[in-house]
C-alpha positions in Angstrom: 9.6 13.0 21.8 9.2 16.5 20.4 8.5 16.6 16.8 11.7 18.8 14.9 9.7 21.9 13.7 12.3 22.4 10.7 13.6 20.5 7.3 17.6 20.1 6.7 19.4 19.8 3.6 18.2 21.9 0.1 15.9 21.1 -2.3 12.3 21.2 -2.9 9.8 21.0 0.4 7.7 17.9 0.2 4.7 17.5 2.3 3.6 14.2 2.9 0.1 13.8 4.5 0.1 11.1 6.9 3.1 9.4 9.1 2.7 5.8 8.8 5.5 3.5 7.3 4.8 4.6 4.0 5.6 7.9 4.8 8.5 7.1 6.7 10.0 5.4 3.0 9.0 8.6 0.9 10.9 10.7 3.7 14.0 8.6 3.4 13.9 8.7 -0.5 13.3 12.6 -0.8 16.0 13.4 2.1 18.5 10.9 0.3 17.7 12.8 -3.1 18.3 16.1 -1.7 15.5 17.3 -0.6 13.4 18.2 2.4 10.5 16.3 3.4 7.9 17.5 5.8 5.6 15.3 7.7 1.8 15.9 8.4 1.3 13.4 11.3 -1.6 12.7 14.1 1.1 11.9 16.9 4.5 12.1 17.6 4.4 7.9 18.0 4.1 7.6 14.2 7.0 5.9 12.1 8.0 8.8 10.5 8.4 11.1 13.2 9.8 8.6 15.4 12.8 8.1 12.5 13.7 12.2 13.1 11.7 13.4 10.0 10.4 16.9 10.2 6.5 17.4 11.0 3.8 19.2 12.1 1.8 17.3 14.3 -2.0 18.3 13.3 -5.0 17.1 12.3 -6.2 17.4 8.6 -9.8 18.2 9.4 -8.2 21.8 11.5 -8.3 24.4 8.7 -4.7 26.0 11.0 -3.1 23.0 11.1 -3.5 22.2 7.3 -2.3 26.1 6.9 0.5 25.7 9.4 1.3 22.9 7.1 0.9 23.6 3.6 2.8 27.4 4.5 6.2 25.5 4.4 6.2 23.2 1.4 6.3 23.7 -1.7 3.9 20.4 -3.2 2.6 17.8 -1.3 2.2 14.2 -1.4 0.0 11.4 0.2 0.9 8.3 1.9 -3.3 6.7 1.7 -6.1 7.7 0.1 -7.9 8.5 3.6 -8.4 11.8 3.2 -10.8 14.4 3.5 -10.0 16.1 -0.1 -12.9 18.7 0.7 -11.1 20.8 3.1 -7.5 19.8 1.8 -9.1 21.1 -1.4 -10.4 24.3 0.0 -6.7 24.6 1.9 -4.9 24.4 -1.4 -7.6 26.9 -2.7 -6.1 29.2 -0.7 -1.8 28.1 -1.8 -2.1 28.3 -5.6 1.6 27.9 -5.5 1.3 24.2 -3.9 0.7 21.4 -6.2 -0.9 17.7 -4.6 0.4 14.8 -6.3 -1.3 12.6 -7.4 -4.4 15.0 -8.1 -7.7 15.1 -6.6 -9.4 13.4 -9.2 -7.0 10.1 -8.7 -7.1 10.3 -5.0 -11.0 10.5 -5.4 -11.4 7.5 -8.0 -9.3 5.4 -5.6 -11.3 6.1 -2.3 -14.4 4.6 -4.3 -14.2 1.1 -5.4 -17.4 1.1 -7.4 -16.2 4.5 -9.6 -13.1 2.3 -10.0 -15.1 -0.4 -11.6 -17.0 2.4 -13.4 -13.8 3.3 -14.8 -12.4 -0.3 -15.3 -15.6 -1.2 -17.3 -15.2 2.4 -19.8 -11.6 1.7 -20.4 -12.1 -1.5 -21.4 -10.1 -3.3 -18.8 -11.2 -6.2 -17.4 -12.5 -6.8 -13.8 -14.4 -9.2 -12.2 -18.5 -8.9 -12.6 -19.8 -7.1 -9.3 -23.6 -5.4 -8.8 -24.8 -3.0 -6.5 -26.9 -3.4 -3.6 -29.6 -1.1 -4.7 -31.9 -1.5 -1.1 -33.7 -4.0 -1.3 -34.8 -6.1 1.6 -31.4 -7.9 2.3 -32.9 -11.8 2.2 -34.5 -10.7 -1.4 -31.0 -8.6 -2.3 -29.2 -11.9 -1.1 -31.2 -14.2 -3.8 -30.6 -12.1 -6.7 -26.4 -12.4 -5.6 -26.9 -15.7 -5.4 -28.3 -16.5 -9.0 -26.0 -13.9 -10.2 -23.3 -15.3 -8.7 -23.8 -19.5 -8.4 -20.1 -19.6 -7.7 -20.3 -17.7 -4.7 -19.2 -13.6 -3.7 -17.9 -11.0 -1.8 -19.7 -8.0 0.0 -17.9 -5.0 -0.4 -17.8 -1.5 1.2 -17.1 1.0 -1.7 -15.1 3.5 0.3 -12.7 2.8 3.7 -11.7 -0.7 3.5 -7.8 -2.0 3.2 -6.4 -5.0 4.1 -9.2 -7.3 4.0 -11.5 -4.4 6.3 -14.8 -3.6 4.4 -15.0 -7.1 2.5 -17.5 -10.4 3.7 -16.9 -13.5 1.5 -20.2 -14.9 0.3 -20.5 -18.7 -0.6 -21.8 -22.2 0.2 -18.5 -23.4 2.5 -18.1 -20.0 3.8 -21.8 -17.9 4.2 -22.2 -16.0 7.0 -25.8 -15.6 8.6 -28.2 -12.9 7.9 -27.9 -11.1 10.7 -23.8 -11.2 10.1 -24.3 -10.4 6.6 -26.8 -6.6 7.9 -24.2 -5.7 10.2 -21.6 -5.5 8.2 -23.8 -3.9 4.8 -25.3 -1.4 8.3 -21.6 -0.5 9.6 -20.3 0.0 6.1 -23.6 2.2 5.0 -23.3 3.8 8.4 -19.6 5.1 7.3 -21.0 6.5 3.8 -19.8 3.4 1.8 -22.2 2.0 -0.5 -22.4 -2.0 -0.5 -21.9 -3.8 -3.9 -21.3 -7.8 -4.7 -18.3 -9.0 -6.6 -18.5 -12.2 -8.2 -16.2 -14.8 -6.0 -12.8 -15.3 -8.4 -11.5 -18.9 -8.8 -7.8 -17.2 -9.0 -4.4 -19.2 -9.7 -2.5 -16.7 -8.3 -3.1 -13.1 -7.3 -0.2 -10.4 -9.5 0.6 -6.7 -8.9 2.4 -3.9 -10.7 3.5 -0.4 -9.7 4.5 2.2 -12.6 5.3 6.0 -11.6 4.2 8.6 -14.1 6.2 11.9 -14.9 4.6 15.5 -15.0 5.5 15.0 -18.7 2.8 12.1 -18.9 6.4 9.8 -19.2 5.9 6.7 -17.6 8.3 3.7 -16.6 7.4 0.2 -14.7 8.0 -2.3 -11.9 8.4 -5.5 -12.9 4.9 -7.4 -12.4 5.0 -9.6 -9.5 3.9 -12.3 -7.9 1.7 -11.6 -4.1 0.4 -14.1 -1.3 -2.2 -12.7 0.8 -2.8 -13.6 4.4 -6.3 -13.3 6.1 -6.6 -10.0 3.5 -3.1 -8.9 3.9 -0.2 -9.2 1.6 2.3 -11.3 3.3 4.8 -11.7 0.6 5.9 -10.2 -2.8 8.5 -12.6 -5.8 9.1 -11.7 -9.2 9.4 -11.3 -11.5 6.0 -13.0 -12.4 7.2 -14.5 -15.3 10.3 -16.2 -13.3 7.1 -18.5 -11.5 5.8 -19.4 -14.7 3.5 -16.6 -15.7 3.1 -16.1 -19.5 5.2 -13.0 -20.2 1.8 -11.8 -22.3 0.5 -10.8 -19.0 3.7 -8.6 -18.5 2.5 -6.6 -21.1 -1.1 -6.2 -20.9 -0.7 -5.3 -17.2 1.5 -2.2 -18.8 -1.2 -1.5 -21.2 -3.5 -1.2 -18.1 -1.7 1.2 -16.6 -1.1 3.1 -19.1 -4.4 3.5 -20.0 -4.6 4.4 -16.5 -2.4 6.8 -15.8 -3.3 8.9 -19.2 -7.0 8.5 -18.2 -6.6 10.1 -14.1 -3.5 12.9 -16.0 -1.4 10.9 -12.8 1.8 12.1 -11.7 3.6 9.7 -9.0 3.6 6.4 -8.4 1.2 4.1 -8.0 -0.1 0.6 -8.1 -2.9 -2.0 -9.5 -3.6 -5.3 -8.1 -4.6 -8.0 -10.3 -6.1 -11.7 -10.2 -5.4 -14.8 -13.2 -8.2 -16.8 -13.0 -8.2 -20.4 -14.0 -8.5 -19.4 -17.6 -5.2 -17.4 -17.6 -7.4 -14.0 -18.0 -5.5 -10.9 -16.3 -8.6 -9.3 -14.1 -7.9 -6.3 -12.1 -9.1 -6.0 -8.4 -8.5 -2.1 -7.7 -5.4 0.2 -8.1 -3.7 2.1 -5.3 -3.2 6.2 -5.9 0.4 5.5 -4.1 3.2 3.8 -3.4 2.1 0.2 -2.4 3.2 -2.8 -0.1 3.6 -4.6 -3.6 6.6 -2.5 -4.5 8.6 -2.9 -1.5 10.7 -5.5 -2.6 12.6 -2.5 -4.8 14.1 -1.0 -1.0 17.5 -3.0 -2.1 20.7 -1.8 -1.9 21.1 0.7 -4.8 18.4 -0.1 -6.8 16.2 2.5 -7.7 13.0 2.2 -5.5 9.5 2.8 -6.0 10.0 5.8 -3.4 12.5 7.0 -5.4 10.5 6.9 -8.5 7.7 8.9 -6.7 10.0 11.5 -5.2 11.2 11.8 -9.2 8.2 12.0 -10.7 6.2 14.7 -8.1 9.2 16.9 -9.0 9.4 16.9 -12.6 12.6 15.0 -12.6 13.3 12.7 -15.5 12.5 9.1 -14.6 14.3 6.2 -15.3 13.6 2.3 -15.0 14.4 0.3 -12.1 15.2 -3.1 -12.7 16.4 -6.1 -9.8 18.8 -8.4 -9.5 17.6 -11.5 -9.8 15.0 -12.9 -8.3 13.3 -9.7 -6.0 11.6 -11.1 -2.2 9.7 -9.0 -0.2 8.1 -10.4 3.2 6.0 -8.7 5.8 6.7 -8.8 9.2 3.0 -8.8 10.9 2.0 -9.4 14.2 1.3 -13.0 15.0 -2.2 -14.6 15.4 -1.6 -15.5 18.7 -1.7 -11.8 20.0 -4.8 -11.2 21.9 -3.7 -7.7 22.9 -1.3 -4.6 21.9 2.1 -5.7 23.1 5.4 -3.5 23.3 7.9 -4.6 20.3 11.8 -4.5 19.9 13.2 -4.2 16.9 14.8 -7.2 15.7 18.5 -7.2 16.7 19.7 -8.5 13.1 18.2 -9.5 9.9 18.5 -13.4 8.5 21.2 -13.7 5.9 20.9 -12.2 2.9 18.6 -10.1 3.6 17.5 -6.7 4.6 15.3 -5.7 7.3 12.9 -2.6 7.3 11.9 -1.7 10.6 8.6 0.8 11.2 9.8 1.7 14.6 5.8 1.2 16.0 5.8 0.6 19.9 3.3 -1.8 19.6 2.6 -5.0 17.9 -1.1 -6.4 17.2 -2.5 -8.8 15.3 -1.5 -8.6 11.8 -0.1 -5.2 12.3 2.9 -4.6 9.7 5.8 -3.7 12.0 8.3 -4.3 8.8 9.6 -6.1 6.3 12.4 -8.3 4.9 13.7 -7.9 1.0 16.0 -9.8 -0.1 17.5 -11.1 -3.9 18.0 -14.9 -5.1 19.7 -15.8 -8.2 17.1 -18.4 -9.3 13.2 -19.7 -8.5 14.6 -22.2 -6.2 16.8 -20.4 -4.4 14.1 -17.7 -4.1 12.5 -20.2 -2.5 14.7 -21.4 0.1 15.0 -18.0 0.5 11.5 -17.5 1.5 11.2 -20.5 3.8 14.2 -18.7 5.7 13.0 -15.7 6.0 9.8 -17.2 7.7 11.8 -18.9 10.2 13.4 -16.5 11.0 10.1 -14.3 11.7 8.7 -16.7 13.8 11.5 -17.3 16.0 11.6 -13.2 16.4 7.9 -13.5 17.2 8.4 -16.5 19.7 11.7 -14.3 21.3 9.4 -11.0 21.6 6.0 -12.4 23.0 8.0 -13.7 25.7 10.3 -10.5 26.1 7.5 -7.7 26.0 9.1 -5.2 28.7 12.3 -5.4 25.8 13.3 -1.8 24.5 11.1 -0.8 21.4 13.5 2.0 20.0 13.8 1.9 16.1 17.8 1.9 17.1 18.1 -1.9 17.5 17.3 -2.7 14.1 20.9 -4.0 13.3 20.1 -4.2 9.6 20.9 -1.1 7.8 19.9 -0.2 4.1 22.9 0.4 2.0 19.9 2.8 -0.5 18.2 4.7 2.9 21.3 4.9 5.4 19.0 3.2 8.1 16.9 0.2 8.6 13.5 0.9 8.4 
């Protein structure tokens, strides 16, 4: 497929680094609201191209293809934190008249876990006790973790870890051997992460929140929900949190949080913190996301305002206003199952279960706990949401069960039979 080389409709040009899934949904939101979004993406293969979007294909680290980009928009947006803000810096240097949103400084603070708990520990917000790996011999680093941290912890790479990537879990039922343990502090110091230890969190449940943040420092909020990881990956998103028995307290200091946040980092867009209750019913924050975030996708319903739409708003001065859901909100992944051993070609599901709606990336291939899409969906109580849920998990394994055996089936985005009534298309 040949990437389209132009925009339609009028309206501002947004530039959206990356063309993943995530900027596939920003795409859809700006081209619904009017304007014209432009995709920076590696391949034609990636979501966002593959749904039609407009895009140079180019790499960021090629000073003319970052030109041949940034000469037709007018600001520009990320979909990750993966980037190298050096030479998009310098680029931007060079286009005055292009604004990046969220700034550098945001982007920077996120792609650095330790400056996050830096921050975390200046503001005042609490976070979960963590030290440094300061280079040591490891078996004598490894003894001052474990007195610090009797309970057990996690090794973490400060920079290029997501979804689980760059973390080692540390504890009596659970410790991995020495020479496990200098691999993974080599590979991440190898990359140009630094290695800290986070204390190990006896959690009751794991919350998030997204707010977006106007270029008039105005600010509105998600409601904060509940999220259930798998194997480092969040498989599914309820709330609100306070409809699973959360104290609505935690509602509010989570706001306070990001407030704090956003004023602190001068953010404009959306973006997200994730956040743990320990047994104590403490609200600790885990890190925050300079973007739109998994966590929010359970807003993609009908004609709800979305956490997309909220970012779109926001990066373009337009006045924001609160999105609220129906009922009970459910969000669940659709990853790729366990039992793939290799990169298989993937259909799109030919409908979504009932009640639903079904978000398909349009990725050729399936792997392991790839996201390939998601299901949202609204109940009117708990236990209906839960019901719910259990459905909506059938359902995914009997797609998976119907696909591993079908491989050679047609991958095109075009069989998703679901369609969003907010986007105009399944995705």
């Amino acid at each position: 497929m040949k990437a389209p080389e132009h925009g339609d409709g009028n309206g501002t040009r947004i530039g959206i680094f990356g063309g993943g899934q995530l900027a596939l949904m920003l795409a859809d939101a700006a081209r619904a609201s009017g304007k014209q979004p432009l995709i920076m993406a590696a391949s034609v293969d990636e979501p966002a191209v593959v749904a039609g979007h407009a895009a140079v294909i180019g790499r960021q680290d090629i000073p003319e293809d970052l030109d041949r980009f940034l000469a037709r928009v007018d600001l520009v947006t990320i979909e990750n934190e993966f980037l190298d803000l050096g030479r998009i810096g310098a680029a931007l240097s060079c286009r005055p008249e292009v604004g990046l949103y969220p700034g550098t400084a945001a982007i920077a603070l996120a792609q650095d876990k330790l400056a996050q708990k830096w921050l975390f520990g200046r503001l005042g917000i609490p976070t979960a006790q963590y030290s440094e790996l300061c280079g040591e011999p490891l078996d004598v680093e490894l003894a001052r973790l474990r007195q610090l941290f009797p309970e057990g912890f996690v090794l973490k790479w400060s920079r290029f870890g997501y979804d689980g990537r760059g973390n080692l879990v540390v504890d009596s039922a659970r410790s991995p051997s020495l020479d496990a343990i200098e691999r993974f502090c080599r590979a991440g110091r190898d990359a140009g992460a630094a290695i800290y230890a986070e204390a190990l969190i006896d959690f009751q449940a794991e919350l998030a929140m997204v707010s977006a943040r106007g270029r008039d420092a105005a600010q509105v909020f998600m409601p904060l929900v509940t999220t259930r990881q798998e194997r480092g990956v969040c498989r599914e998103v309820r709330g609100p949190a306070v409809a699973f028995g959360h104290a609505s307290e935690l509602e509010q200091e989570a706001r306070e949080h990001l407030t704090r946040l956003g004023a602190e980092l001068d953010f404009v867009g959306a973006f997200a913190v994730e956040f743990f209750v320990d047994r104590q019913g403490r609200l600790l924050v885990n890190e925050m996301a300079p973007r739109v975030h998994n966590s929010g996708h359970f807003s993609l319903w009908r004609d709800e305002i979305s956490q997309f739409d909220l970012h779109v708003r926001a990066i373009c001065g337009a006045t924001l206003e609160p999105s609220s859901s129906a009922g009970i909100a459910l969000m669940r992944n659709i990853l790729g199952p366990e039992a793939l051993v290799a990169s298989t070609p993937c259909a799109a599901p030919p409908a979504a279960p009932s009640g639903t709606v079904l978000h398909w990336y349009g990725k050729k291939l399936a792997a392991r706990g790839r996201k390939m899409g998601h299901l949202t969906a609204r109940a009117p109580t708990p236990e209906s949401a839960t019901q719910l849920s259990a459905a909506m998990a059938d359902w995914e394994s009997q797609f998976w069960n119907s696909a591993t055996a079908n491989p050679e089936r047609k991958h095109d985005r075009t069989n998703c039979g679901a369609r969003s009534d907010h986007h105009g298309v399944g995705i």
